[in-house]
LUMBA-549937 format. One record per residue (C-alpha): residue number from 0; residue in three letters; x, y, z. Coordinates in pm, 1 decimal. Example, Ala and Ser with C-alpha at 12.3 -4.5 7.8 and 13.67 -1.06 7.14 Angstrom:
nr: 0	rest: ALA	xx: 1230.0	yy: -450.0	zz: 780.0
nr: 1	rest: SER	xx: 1367.0	yy: -106.0	zz: 714.0
This chain:
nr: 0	rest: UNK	xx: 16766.3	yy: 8602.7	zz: 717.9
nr: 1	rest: UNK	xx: 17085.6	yy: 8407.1	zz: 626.1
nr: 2	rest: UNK	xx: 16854.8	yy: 8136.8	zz: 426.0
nr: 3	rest: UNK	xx: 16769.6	yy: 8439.5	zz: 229.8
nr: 4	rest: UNK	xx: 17079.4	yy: 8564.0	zz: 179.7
nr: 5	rest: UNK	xx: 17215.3	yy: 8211.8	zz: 146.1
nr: 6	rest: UNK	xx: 16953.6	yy: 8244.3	zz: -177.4
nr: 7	rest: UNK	xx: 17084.9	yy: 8551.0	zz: -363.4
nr: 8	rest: UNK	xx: 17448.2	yy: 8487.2	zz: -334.4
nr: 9	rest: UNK	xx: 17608.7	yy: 8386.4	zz: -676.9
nr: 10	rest: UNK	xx: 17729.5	yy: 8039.5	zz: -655.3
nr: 11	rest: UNK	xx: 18052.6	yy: 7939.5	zz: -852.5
nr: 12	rest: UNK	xx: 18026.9	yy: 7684.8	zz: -1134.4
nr: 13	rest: UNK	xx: 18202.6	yy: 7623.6	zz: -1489.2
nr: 14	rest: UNK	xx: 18076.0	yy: 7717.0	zz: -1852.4
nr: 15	rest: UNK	xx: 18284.7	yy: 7586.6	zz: -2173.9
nr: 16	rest: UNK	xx: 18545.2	yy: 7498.7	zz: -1912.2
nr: 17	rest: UNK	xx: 18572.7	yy: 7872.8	zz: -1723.8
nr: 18	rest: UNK	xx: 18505.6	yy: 7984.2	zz: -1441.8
nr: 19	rest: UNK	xx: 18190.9	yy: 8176.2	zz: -1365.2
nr: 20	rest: UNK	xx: 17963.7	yy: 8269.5	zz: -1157.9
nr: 21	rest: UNK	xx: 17613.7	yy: 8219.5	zz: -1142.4
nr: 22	rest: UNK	xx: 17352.1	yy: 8381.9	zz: -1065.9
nr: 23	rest: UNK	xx: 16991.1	yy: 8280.5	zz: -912.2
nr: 24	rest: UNK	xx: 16660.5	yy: 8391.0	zz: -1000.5
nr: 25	rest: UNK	xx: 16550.0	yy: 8667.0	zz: -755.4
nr: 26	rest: UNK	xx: 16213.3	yy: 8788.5	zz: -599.8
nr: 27	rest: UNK	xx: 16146.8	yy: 9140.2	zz: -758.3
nr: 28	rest: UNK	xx: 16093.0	yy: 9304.8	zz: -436.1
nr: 29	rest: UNK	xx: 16448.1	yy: 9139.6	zz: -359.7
nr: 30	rest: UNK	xx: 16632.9	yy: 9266.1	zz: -694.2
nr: 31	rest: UNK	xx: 16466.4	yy: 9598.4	zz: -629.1
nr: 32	rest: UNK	xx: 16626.8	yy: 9645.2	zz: -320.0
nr: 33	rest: UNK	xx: 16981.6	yy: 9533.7	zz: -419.7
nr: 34	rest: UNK	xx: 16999.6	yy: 9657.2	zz: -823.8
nr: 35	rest: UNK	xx: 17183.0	yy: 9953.9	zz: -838.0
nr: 36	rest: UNK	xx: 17006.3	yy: 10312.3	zz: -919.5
nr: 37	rest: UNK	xx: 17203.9	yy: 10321.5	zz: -1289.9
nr: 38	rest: UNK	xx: 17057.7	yy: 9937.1	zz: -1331.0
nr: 39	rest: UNK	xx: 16679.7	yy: 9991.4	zz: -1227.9
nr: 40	rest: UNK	xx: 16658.3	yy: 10306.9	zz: -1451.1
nr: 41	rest: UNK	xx: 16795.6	yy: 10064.4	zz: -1788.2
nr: 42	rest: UNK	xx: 16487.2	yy: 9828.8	zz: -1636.0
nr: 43	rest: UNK	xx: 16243.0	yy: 10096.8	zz: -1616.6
nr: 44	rest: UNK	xx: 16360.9	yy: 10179.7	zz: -1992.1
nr: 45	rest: UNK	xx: 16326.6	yy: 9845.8	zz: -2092.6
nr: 46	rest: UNK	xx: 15998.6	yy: 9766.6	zz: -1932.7
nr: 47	rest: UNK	xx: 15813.6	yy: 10077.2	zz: -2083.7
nr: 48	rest: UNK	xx: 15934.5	yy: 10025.9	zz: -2448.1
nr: 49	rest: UNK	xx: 15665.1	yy: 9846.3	zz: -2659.7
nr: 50	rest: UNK	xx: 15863.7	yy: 9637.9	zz: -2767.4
nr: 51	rest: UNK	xx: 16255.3	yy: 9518.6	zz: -2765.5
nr: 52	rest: UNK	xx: 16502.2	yy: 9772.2	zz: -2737.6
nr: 53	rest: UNK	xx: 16891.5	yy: 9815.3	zz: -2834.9
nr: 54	rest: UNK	xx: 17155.1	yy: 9963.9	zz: -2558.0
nr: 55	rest: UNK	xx: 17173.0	yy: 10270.6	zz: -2806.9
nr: 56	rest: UNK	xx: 16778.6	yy: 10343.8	zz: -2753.4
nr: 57	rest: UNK	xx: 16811.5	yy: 10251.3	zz: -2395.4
nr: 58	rest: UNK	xx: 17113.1	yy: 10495.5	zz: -2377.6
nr: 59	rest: UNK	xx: 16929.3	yy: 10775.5	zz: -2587.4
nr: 60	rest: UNK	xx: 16641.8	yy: 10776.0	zz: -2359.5
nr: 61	rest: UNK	xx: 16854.7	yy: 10852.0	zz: -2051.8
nr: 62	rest: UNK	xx: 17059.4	yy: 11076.9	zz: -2248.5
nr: 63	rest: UNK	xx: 17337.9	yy: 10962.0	zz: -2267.0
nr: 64	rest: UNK	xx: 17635.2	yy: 10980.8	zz: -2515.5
nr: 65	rest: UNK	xx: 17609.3	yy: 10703.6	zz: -2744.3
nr: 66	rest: UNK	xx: 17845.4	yy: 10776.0	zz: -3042.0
């Protein structure tokens, strides 16, 4: 269990200079279990639209304000 945790934990490197963190690929029954409600119902969005989609659709579709 801590090799898998070990796996999912953002390591620290450097982009242009600064400080950032990155972030490894996941498993999806691993991102899943650790995305947060708000996030996995953007993804569900995303992942039915035929094709790419802006933040305004995305927002739309959930209903919420986008002016």
């Amino acid at each position: 269990m801590a090799g898998e945790r070990a796996s999912v934990s953002p390591a620290p490197g450097q982009v242009a200079g600064r400080a950032v963190m990155l972030v490894p690929h996941r498993e999806p029954e691993i991102q899943k279990a650790i995305t947060p409600p708000d996030c996995q119902r953007n993804l569900t969005v995303v992942r039915r639209a035929d094709g790419p989609v802006t933040a305004r659709q995305v927002g739309e579709t959930l209903g919420v304000d986008v002016t």
